[in-house]
C-alpha positions in Angstrom: 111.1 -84.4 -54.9 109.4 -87.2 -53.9 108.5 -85.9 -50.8 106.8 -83.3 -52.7 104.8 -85.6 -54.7 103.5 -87.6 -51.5 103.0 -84.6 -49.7 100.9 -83.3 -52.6 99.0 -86.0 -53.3 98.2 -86.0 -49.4 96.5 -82.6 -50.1 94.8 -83.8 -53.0 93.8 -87.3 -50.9 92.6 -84.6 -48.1 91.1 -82.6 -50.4 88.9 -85.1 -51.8 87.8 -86.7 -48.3 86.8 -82.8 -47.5 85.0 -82.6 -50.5 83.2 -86.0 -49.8 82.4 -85.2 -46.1 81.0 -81.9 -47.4 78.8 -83.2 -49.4 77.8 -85.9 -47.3 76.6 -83.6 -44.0 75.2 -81.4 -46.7 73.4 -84.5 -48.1 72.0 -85.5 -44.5 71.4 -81.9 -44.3 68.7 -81.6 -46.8 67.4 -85.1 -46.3 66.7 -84.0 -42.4 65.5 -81.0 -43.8 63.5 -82.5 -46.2 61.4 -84.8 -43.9 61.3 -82.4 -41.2 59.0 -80.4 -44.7 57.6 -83.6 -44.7 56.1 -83.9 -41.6 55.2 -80.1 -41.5 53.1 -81.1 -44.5 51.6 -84.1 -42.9 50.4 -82.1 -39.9 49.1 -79.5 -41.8 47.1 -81.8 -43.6 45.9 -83.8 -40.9 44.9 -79.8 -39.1 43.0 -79.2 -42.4 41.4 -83.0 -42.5 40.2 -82.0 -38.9 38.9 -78.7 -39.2 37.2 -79.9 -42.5 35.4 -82.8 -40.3 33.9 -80.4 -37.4 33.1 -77.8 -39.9 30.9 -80.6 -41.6 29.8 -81.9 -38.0 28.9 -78.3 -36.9 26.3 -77.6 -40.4 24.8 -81.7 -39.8 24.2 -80.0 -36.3 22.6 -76.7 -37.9 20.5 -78.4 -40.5 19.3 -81.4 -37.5 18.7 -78.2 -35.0 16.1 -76.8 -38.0 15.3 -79.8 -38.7 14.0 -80.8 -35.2 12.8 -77.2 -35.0 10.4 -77.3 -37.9 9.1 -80.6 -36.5 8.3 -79.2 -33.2 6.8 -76.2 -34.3 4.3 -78.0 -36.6 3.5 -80.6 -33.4 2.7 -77.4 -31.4 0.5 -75.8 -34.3 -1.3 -79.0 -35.0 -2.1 -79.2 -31.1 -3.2 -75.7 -31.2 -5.9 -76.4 -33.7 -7.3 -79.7 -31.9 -7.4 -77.9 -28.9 -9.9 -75.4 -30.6 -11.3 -77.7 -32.9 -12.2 -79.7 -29.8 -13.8 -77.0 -27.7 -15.4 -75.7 -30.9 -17.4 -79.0 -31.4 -18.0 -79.2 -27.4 -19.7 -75.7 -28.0 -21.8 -76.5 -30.9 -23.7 -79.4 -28.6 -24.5 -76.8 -26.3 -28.3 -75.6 -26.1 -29.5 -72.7 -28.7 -25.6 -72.9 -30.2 -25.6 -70.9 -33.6 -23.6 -73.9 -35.3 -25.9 -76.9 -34.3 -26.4 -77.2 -37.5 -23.1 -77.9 -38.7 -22.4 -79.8 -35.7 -21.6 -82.8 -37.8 -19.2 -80.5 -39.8 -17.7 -79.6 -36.8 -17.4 -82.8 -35.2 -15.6 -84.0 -38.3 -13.1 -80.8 -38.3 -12.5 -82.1 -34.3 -11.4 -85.8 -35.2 -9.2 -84.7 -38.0 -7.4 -82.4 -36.3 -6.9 -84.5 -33.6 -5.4 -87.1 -35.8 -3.0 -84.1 -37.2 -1.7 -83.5 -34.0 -1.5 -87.2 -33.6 0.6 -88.3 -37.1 2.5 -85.3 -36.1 3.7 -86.7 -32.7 4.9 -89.4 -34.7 7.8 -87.3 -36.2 8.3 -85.8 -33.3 9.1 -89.0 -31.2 11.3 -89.5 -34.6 13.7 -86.9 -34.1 13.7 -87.3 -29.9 14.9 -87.0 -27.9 13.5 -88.9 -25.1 11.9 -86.0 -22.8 10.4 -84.2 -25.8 9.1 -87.5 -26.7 7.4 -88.1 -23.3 6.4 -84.4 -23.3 4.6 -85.0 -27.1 2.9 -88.2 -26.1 1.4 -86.1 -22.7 0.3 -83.4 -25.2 -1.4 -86.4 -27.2 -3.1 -88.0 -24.3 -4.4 -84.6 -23.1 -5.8 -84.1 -26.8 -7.9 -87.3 -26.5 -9.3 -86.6 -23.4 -10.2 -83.0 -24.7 -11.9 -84.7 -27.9 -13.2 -87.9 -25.8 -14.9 -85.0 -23.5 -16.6 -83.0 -26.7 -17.7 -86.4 -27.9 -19.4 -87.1 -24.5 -21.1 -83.5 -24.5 -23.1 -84.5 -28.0 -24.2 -88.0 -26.6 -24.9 -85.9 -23.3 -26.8 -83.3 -25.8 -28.7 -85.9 -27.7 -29.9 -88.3 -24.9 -32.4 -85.4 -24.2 -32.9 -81.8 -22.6 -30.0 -80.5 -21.0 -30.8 -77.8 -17.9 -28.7 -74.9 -17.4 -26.6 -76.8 -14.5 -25.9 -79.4 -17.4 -24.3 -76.7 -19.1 -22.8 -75.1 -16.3 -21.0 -78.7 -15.4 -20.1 -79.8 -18.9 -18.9 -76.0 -19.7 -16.2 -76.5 -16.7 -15.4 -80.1 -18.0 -14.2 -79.1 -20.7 -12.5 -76.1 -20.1 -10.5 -78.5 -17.5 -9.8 -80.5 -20.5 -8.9 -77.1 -22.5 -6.7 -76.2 -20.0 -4.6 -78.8 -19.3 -3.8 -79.3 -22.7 -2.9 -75.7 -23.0 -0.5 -76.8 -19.7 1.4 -80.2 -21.1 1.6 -77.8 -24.1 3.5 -75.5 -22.6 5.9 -78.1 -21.1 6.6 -80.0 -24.3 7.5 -76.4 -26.2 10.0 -75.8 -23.1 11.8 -79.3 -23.4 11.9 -78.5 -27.5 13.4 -75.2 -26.6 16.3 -76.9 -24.3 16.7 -79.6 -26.6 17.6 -77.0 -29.5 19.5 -74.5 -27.2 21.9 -77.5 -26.1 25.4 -76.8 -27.4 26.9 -78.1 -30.7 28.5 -81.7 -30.0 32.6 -81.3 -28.9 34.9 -82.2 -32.3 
């Protein structure tokens, strides 16, 4: 009998240790489970964090790409009108010209465009980068020469008669001016176009 007893209180001993040791593994169980949830969590957080970050990188790139491009288009249509502005003020010097007597008009539509084209630049040089900048400030110094030309023709005009060689020689002046506006034009509107086209920044 009292082997009995010892032998089931053994079981029951066993019994409980089986039970404990059950519940123990089944414990560590869910706790590895548990962090291994955690960690899935924590990565898919830090995933959404990142694609949250280039998402907001790639639309600062869009709005600064027409941002830049407004900026460059309004350099390029302010040069536009000095250019013409210019050679429309070089013309109205000229002998027997229809709008001699607007010349002053004229020559006051030729100064303010040119100083457009020139406040302009400033926001271009802004915004960079550094070969569009060089490229605007060519464009700039090719506008002054074009105006400093016209300007030259009146004085020319004034001083007295001018003879049809005058006009001949001052008529290929400044169409040289025109033209090499028209040129360094051209080059700054292909470095704006390579700067835009460049690829959105890596994440």
């Amino acid at each position: 009998m009292a082997g009995s007893l010892l032998l089931s209180s053994m079981g029951m001993v066993g019994t409980l240790i089986g039970s404990g040791l059950t519940g123990f593994l089944a414990l560590r169980s869910e706790r590895a489970n548990q962090q291994a949830l955690d960690r899935q969590q924590e990565r898919r957080s830090r995933e959404r964090e990142r694609l949250q970050e280039l998402d907001l990188r790639l639309e600062h790139h869009r709005w600064r790409r027409e941002h830049r491009k407004a900026i460059y288009e309004q350099f390029a249509l302010t040069s536009q009108t000095a250019r013409i502005a210019a050679l429309d003020y070089h013309r109205c010097c000229l002998p027997g010209a229809a709008e001699a007597a607007q010349r002053e008009e004229i020559r006051q539509r030729g100064r303010l465009a040119y100083r457009e084209a020139l406040q302009t630049s400033y926001a271009v040089e802004l915004q960079g980068p550094d070969e569009v900048a060089v490229r605007v400030d060519e464009c700039i110094a090719s506008l002054r020469d074009l105006l400093t030309c016209a300007e030259q023709h009146e004085a020319r005009a004034t001083a007295g008669p001018l003879s049809s060689v005058d006009v001949v020689e001052m008529d290929e002046q400044i169409t040289a001016h025109f033209d090499d506006a028209q040129r360094v034009l051209r080059l700054f509107i292909r470095a704006g176009r390579e700067a835009l086209d460049r690829p959105t920044p890596p994440g």
